[in-house]
C-alpha positions as a printed NumPy array, in Angstrom:
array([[-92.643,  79.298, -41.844],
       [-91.697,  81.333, -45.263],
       [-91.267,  84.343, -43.361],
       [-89.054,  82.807, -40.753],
       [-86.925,  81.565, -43.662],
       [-86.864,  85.207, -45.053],
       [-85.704,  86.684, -41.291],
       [-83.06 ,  84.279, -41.375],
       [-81.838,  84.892, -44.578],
       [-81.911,  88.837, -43.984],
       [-79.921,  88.243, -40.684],
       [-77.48 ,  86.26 , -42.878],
       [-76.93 ,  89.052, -45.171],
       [-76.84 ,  91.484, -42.675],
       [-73.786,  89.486, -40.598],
       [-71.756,  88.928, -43.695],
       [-72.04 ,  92.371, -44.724],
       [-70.732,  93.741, -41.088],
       [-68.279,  91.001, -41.043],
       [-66.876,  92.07 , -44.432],
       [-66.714,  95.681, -43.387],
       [-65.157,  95.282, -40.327],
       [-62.545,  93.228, -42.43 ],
       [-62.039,  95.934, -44.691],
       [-61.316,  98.495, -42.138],
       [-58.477,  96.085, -40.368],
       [-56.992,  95.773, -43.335],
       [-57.148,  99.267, -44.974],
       [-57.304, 101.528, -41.997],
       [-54.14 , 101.437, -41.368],
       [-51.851, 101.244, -44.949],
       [-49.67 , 104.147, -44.971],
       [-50.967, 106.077, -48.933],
       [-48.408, 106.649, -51.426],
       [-48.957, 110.007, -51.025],
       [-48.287, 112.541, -47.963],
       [-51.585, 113.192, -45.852],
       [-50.12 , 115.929, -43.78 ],
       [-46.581, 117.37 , -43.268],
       [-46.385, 118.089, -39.547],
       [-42.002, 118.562, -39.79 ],
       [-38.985, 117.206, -41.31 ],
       [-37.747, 116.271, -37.992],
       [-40.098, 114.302, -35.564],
       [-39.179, 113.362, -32.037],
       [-40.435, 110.263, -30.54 ],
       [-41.338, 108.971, -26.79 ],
       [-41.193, 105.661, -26.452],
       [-42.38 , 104.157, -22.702],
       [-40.881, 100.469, -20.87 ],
       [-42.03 ,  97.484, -19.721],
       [-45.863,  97.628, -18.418],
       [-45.61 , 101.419, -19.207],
       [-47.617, 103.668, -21.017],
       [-48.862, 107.408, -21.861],
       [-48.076, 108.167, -18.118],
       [-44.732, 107.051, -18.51 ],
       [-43.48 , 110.23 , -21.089],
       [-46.578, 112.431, -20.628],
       [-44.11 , 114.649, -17.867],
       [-41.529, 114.522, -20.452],
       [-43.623, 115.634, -22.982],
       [-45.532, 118.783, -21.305],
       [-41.532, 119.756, -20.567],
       [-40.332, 119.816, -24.36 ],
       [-43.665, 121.308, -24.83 ],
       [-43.368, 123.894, -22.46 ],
       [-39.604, 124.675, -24.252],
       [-41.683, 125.142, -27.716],
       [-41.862, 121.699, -28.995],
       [-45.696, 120.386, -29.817],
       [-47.212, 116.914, -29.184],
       [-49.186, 116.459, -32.777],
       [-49.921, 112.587, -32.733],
       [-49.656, 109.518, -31.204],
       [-48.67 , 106.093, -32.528],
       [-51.015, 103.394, -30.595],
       [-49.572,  99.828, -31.42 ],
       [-52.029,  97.182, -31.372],
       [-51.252,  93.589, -29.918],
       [-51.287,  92.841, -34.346],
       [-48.955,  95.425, -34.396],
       [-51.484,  97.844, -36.253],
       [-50.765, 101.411, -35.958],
       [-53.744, 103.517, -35.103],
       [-53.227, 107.905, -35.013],
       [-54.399, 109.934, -32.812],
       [-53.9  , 113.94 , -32.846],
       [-53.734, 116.472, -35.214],
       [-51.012, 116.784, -37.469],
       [-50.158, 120.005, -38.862],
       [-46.708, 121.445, -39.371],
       [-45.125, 122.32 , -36.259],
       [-41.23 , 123.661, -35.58 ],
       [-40.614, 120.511, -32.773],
       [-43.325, 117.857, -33.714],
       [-43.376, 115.121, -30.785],
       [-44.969, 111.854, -31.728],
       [-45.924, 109.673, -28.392],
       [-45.605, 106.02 , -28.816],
       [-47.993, 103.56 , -26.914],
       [-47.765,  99.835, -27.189],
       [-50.792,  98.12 , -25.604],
       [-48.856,  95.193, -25.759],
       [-46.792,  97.132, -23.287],
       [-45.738,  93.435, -21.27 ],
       [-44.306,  91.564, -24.114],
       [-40.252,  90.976, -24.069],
       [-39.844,  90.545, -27.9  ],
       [-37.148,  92.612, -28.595],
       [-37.586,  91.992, -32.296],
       [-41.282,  92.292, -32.66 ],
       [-40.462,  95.639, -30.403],
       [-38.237,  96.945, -33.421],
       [-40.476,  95.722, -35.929],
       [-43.525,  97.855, -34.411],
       [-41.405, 101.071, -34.404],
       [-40.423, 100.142, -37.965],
       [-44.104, 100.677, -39.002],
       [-44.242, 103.689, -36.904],
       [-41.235, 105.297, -38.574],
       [-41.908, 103.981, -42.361],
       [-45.641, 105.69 , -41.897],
       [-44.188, 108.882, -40.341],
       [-41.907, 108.858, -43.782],
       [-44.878, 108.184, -46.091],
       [-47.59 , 109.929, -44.568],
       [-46.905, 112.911, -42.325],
       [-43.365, 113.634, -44.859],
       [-41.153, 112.76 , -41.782],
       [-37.353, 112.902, -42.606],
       [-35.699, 112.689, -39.703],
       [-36.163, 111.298, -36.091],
       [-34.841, 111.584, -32.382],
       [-35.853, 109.271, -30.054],
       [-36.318, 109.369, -26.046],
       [-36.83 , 106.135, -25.143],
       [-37.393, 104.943, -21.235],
       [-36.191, 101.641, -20.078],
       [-37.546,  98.597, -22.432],
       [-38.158, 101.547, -24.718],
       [-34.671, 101.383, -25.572],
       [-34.321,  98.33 , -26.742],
       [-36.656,  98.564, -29.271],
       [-34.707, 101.908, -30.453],
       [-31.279,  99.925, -30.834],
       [-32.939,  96.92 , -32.097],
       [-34.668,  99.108, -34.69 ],
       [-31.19 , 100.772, -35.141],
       [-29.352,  98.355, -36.175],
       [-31.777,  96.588, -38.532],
       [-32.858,  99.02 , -40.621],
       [-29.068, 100.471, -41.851],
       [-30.053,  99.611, -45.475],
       [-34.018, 100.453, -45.429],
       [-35.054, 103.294, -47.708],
       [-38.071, 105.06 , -47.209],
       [-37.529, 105.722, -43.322],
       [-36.63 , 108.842, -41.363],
       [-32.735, 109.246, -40.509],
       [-32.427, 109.098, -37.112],
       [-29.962, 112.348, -35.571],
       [-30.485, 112.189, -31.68 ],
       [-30.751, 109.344, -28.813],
       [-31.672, 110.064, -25.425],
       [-31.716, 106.528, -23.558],
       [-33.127, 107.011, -20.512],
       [-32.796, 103.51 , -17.848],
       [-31.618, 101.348, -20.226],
       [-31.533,  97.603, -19.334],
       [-29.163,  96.686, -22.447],
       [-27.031,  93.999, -21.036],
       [-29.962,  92.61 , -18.049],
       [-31.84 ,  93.43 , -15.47 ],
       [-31.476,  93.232, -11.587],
       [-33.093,  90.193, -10.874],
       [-33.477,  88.867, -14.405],
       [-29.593,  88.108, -15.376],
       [-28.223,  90.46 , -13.761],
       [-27.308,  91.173,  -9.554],
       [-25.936,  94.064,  -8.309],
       [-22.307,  94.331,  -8.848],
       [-21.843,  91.881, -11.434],
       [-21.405,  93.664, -14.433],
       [-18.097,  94.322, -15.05 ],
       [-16.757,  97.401, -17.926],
       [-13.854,  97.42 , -20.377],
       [-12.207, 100.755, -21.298],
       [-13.903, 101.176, -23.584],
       [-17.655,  99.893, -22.262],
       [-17.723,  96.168, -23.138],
       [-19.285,  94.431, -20.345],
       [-18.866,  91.462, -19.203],
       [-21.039,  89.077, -18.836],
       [-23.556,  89.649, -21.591],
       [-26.923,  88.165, -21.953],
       [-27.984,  86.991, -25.239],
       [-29.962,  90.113, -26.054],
       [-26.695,  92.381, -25.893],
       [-24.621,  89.47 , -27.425],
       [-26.658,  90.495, -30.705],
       [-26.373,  93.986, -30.493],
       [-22.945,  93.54 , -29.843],
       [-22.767,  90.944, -32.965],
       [-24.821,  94.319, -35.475],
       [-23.11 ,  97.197, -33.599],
       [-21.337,  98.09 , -36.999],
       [-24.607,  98.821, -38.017],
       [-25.914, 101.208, -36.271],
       [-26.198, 104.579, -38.06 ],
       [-23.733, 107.282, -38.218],
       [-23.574, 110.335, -37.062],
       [-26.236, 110.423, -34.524],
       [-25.887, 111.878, -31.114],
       [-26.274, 110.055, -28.032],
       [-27.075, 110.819, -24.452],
       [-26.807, 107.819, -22.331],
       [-29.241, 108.974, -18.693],
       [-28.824, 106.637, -15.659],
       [-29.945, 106.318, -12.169],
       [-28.124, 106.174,  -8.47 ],
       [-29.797, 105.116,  -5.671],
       [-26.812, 105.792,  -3.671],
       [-27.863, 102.696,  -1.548],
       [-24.622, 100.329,  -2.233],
       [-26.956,  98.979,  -5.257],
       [-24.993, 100.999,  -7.63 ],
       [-28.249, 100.875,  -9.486],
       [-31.936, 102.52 ,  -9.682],
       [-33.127,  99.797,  -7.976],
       [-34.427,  97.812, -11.373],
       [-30.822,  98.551, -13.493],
       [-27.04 ,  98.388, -12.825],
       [-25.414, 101.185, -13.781],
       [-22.95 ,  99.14 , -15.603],
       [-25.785,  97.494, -17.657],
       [-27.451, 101.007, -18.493],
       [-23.57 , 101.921, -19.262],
       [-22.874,  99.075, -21.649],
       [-24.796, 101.154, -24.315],
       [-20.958, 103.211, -25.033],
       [-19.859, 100.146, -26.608],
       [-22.52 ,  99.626, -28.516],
       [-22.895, 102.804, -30.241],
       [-19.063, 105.048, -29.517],
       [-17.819, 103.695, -32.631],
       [-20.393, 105.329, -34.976],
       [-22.141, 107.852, -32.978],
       [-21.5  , 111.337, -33.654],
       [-21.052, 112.25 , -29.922],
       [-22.337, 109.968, -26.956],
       [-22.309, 111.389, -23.575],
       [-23.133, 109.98 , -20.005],
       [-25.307, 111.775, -17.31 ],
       [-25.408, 110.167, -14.235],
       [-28.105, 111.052, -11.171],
       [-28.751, 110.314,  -7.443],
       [-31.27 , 109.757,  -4.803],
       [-34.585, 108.864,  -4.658],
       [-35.32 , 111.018,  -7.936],
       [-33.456, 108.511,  -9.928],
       [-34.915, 105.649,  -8.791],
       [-35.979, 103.612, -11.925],
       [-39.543, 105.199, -12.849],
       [-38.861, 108.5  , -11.128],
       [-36.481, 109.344, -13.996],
       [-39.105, 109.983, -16.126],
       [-41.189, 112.287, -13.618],
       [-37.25 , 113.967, -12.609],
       [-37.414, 117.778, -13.943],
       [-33.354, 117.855, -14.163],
       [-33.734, 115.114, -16.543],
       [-36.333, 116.469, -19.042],
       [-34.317, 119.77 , -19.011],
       [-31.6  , 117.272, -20.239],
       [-33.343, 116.121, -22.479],
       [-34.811, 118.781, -23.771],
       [-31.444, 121.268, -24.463],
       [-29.863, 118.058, -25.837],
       [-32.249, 117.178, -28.594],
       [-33.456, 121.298, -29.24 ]])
């Protein structure tokens, strides 16, 4: 009976201790030190995938860049606690790429979205000596970029950000979600009307998004009668001018057609990662 008591007690002691270290590690692993691990550039570029997206969803784009001399050196996995875990191996590279995964990948959040890439970008800062970012962001991808944008004008401690490269960009709806074909209607000077509540904010904090950065604004034709890529309007994807043409540096438009610019297939398009590519390099 004594020694029953003692197994117990040992298995008691042996589950607290696991349970403390496993605790430890949550909460440790992933606190960015005060002090620079490894430099791997002053000037990072991130990927950023959409809704139910993933790795697949910018690896093409990212064996292009690399393929033009850039280097993939880590990758920023999000947890559903919005932990950032690293993968790669950072070292100082000309054209660092940093591929962003959120395994949360379903969740329309726009601000928990921004506040995930916040983390990413305040760790690239304090660990791998990050000063300045671009970002390539893919359909929901984008709006965490302009959510992210325009809340962090007054943070220190985060990289500037110099290019944009929004690539289907759902910023005022969806096809089937707010939006129809044909219903989106464009000011002059980009202001759409209607506007769901989502753009309605980014509208309300467009004065803050930052200066001087460089945007290219990539969009898809079906040439079906949809005037979309089959998920986005064209005049949604083109509401981002208003957003941004007031404080942007430059902002282009590049529109493309077919069955290549159908929604996903932008990403896997070669004419748009060589966009891409001689835009941001």
């Amino acid at each position: 009976m004594k020694r029953d008591k003692w197994l117990w007690l040992v298995l008691l002691v042996v589950v607290l201790v696991a349970g403390a270290g496993w605790y430890w590690y949550n909460n440790q692993a992933d606190t960015p030190p005060t002090k620079e691990e490894t430099t791997i550039g002053r000037t990072a570029t991130l990927y950023l995938h959409g809704y139910s997206g993933g790795a697949g969803s910018t690896n093409t784009l990212i064996r292009r860049a690399e393929g033009t001399g850039a280097t993939k050196v880590l990758t920023a996995t999000v947890a559903k606690n919005g932990k950032v875990h690293w993968t790669g191996d950072p070292h100082s590279v000309s054209k660092p790429i940093v591929q962003v995964i959120f395994q949360d990948n379903k969740n329309p959040d726009v601000v928990k979205l921004a506040d995930w890439l916040t983390t990413i970008n305040r760790q690239l800062y304090q660990r791998y000596g990050v000063r300045n970012v671009n970002f390539v962001a893919h359909s929901m991808g984008n709006m965490a970029v302009m959510f992210y944008a325009v809340r962090n004008q007054d943070q220190s401690k985060l990289p500037k950000m110099k290019h944009y490269v929004a690539i289907a960009g759902h910023f005022d709806g969806i096809i089937g979600m707010g939006d129809q074909p044909h219903q989106i209607k464009l000011a002059a000077n980009g202001y759409p009307s209607p506007m769901d509540e989502n753009y309605a904010e980014l509208a309300r904090l467009r004065d803050h998004f930052p200066k001087g950065v460089k945007v290219l604004n990539i969009y898809g034709d079906l040439h079906n009668g949809s005037d979309s890529d089959g998920r986005v309007s064209n005049n949604s994807s083109r509401s981002l001018r208003y957003l941004v043409s007031s404080r942007a540096a430059t902002y282009q438009e590049r529109e493309y057609f077919g069955r290549d610019a159908q929604h996903s297939a932008l990403h896997e398009n070669p004419q748009v990662a060589k966009a891409v590519d001689s835009f941001i390099w």
